[in-house]
C-alpha positions in Angstrom: 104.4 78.2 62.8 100.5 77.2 62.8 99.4 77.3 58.9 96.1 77.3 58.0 94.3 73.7 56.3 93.3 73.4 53.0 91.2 70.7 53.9 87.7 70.5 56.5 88.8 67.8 59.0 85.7 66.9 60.3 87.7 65.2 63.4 88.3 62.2 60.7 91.4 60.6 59.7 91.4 61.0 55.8 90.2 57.6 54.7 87.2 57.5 57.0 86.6 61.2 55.5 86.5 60.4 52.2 84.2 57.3 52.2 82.1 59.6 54.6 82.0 62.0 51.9 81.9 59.5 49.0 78.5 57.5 51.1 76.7 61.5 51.4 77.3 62.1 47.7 75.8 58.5 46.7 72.9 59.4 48.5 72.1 63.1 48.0 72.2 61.9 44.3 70.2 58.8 44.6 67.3 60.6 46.9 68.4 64.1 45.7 68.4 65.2 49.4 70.5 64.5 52.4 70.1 65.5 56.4 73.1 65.5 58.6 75.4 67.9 60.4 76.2 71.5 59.0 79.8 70.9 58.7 79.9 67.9 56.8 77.4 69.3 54.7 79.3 72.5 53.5 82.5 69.9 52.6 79.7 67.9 50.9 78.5 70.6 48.8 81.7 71.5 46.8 81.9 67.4 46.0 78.8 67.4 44.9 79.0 70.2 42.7 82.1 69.4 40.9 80.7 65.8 40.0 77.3 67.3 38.6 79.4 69.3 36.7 81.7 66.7 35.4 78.8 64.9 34.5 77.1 68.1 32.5 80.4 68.0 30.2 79.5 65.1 28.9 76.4 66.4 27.4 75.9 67.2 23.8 78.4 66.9 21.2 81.2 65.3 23.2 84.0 62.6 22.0 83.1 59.3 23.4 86.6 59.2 25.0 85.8 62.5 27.4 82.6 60.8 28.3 84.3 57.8 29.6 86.5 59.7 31.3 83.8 61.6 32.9 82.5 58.9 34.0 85.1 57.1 35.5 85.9 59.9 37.2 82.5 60.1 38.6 83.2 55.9 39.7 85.8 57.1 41.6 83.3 58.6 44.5 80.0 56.9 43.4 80.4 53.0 43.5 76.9 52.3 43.0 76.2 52.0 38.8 72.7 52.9 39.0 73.3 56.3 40.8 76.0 57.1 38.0 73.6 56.3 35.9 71.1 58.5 36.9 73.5 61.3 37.6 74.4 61.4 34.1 71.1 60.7 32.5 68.8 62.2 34.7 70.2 65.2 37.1 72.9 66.7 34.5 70.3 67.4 31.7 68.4 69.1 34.4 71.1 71.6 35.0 72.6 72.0 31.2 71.7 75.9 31.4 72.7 76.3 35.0 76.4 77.5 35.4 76.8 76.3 38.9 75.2 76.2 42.3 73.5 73.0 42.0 72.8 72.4 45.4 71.4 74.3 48.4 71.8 74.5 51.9 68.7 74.4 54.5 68.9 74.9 57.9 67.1 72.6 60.2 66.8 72.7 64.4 69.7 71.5 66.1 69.7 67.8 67.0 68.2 67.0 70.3 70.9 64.8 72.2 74.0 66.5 71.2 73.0 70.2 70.0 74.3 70.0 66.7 73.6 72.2 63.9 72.1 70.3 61.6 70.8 71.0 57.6 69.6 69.9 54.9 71.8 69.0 51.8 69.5 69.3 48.6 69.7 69.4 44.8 68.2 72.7 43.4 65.8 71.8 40.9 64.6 68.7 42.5 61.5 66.9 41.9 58.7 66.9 44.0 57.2 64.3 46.4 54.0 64.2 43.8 56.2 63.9 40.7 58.1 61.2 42.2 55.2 59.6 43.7 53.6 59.5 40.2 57.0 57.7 38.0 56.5 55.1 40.8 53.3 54.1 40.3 54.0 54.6 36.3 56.8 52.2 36.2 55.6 49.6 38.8 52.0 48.9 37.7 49.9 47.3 39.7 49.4 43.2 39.6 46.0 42.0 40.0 45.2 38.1 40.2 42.0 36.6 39.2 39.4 34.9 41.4 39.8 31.8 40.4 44.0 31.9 41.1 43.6 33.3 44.4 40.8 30.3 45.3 43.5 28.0 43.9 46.6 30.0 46.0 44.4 28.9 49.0 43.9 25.6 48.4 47.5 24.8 48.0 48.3 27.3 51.0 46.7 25.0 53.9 47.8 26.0 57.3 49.4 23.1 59.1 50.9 22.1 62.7 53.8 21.4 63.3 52.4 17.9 64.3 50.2 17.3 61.4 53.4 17.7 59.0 55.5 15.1 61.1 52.6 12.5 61.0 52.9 12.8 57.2 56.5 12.6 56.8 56.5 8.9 59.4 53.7 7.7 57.1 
C-alpha cells in the first residue's frame, strides 16, 4: 500500500538533508536572503519560520531558563554563534508584532544548464542594500596613516632580488 510522506525528500538521504537544510538556514539568516532551487526552498521556509519564532519567544519578560532553552534549540540547526546571535538580537525584535510569515518566496528564471526552477528565499522585513551599506561603513571606520609613516613604510619596504638577499645572508 503506497502512503503518502510526511517529509520533502529532496532525493537526499536524511543526514545529508538536514545539514543541507541546517547550511540554507545559517545563511538566509546571516545574509537574510538565499538563491537556490524551488524545492529546497519551500522545505527551507517552514525551518526557517519555526526558529524566528522560537527566537521571538524569548523576547520580553521571559524566565532566563526558556531563553536558554530557546536558544539551544536554535544551536541545534545554526552552529555558527554569531548568526544565533543575531537571530536573537537583531531579526526577532524585527518581527515581535508579526504573527507569522517571516519569509517570502521569489521566483527567479530557471537555471541555465539544468532547467531548474529556481527562487529566492528571503526574510520579509529585510534591510536594504543602502542600510546595510551604511552600518558597514559606521562600524569599520576608515584608517588613514600620516605622511610621514607611509615615507617610513617605504623605506623599510625595499624591493629586493632574490640574489641581492642571498649575497647578504653569505656575508
Amino acid at each position: 500500500m503506497i502512503k503518502a510522506n510526511k517529509v520533502k525528500h529532496l532525493n537526499k538521504n536524511s543526514k545529508h538533508r538536514k545539514a543541507m537544510l541546517d547550511n540554507m538556514l545559517t545563511s538566509l539568516f546571516l545574509h537574510e536572503r538565499i538563491e537556490s532551487t524551488l524545492a529546497k526552498v519551500k522545505v527551507a521556509r517552514g525551518f526557517a519560520d519555526k526558529l524566528i519564532t522560537k527566537a521571538k519567544n524569548s523576547l520580553g519578560d521571559v524566565k532566563p531558563e526558556v531563553i536558554l532553552h530557546n536558544k539551544r534549540e536554535v544551536m541545534k540547526s545554526i552552529k555558527n554563534r554569531d548568526v544565533v546571535a543575531k537571530l536573537f538580537s537583531d531579526i526577532a525584535p524585527r518581527y515581535q508584532t508579526r504573527p507569522g510569515g517571516y519569509t517570502r518566496i521569489l521566483k527567479i528564471v530557471n537555471r541555465k544548464s539544468d532547467n531548474s526552477e529556481m527562487a529566492l528565499l528571503e526574510l520579509v522585513d529585510r534591510k536594504n542594500r543602502d542600510q546595510l551599506i551604511e552600518e558597514k561603513t559606521q562600524t569599520k571606520p576608515k584608517k588613514s596613516k600620516s605622511v610621514e609613516t607611509k615615507a617610513a613604510d617605504k623605506e623599510t619596504k625595499k624591493k629586493r632580488s632574490f640574489f641581492s638577499r642571498n649575497k647578504e645572508k653569505k656575508e
